[in-house]
C-alpha atoms as one frame of an Amber mdcrd trajectory, in Angstrom:
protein
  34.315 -54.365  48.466  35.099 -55.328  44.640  36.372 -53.130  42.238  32.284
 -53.493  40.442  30.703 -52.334  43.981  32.680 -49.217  43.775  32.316 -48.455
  39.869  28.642 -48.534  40.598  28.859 -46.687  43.830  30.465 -43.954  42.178
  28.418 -44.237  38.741  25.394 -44.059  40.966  26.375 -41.501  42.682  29.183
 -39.496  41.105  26.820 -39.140  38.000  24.338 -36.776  39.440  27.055 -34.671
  41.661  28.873 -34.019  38.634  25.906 -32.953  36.343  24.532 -30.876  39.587
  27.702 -29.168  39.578  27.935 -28.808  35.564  24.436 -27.434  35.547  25.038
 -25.091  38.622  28.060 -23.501  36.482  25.951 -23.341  33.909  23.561 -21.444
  35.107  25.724 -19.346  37.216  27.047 -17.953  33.683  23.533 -17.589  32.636
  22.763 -15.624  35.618  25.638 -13.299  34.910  25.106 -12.801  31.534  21.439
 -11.942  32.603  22.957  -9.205  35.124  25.253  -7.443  32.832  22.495  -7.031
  29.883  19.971  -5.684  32.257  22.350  -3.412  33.712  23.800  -2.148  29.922
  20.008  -1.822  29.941  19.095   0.408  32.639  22.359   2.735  31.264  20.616
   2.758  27.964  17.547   4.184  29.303  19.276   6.429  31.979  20.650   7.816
  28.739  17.583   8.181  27.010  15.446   9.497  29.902  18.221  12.411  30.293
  18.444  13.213  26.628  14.306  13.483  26.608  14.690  15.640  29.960  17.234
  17.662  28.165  14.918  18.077  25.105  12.154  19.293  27.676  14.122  21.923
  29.354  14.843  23.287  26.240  11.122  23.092  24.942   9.811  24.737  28.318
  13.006  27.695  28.203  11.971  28.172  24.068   8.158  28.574  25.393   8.564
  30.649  28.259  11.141  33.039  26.285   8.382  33.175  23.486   5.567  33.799
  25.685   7.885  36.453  27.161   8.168  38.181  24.079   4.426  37.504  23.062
   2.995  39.842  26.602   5.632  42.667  26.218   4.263  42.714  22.466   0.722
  42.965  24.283   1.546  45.363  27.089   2.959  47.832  24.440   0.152  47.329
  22.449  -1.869  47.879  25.220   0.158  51.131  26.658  -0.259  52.911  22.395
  -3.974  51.890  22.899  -4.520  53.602  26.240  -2.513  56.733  24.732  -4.543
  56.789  21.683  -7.848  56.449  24.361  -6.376  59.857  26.565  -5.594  61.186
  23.296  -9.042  61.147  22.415 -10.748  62.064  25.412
């Protein structure tokens, strides 16, 4: 076997093993670059989605303390209506 055979062996066959293995580290990076953006993703919208829950809570605590107030305000009015009707009668 002559030093040509072998330079063409490994030309013809050295060439693609290498550039399989340059393109498999290549997209090994890509692939982890692709991993830590989606999850810094999913934290942004775990964030988000708890800061829009928070935001409810307080909505639905600010209505149910106003609707609170608003049916004492109509069972008083109610109770000086029914003493006005027995005073009255």
């Amino acid at each position: 076997m002559s030093f040509i055979d072998l330079t063409q062996i490994i030309a013809n066959q050295g060439f693609p093993i290498a550039l399989s293995i340059f393109l498999i580290f290549r997209i090994d990076r890509f692939m982890q670059q692709l991993v830590s953006t989606q999850k810094e993703g999913y934290q942004q919208i775990f964030k988000q989605v708890s800061i829009v829950q928070k935001t409810l809570n307080q909505l639905n605590q600010q209505n149910r303390d106003y609707y609170s107030l608003y049916c004492n305000e109509i069972q008083r009015e109610l109770s000086s209506i029914k003493a006005h009707i027995k005073e009255a009668s």
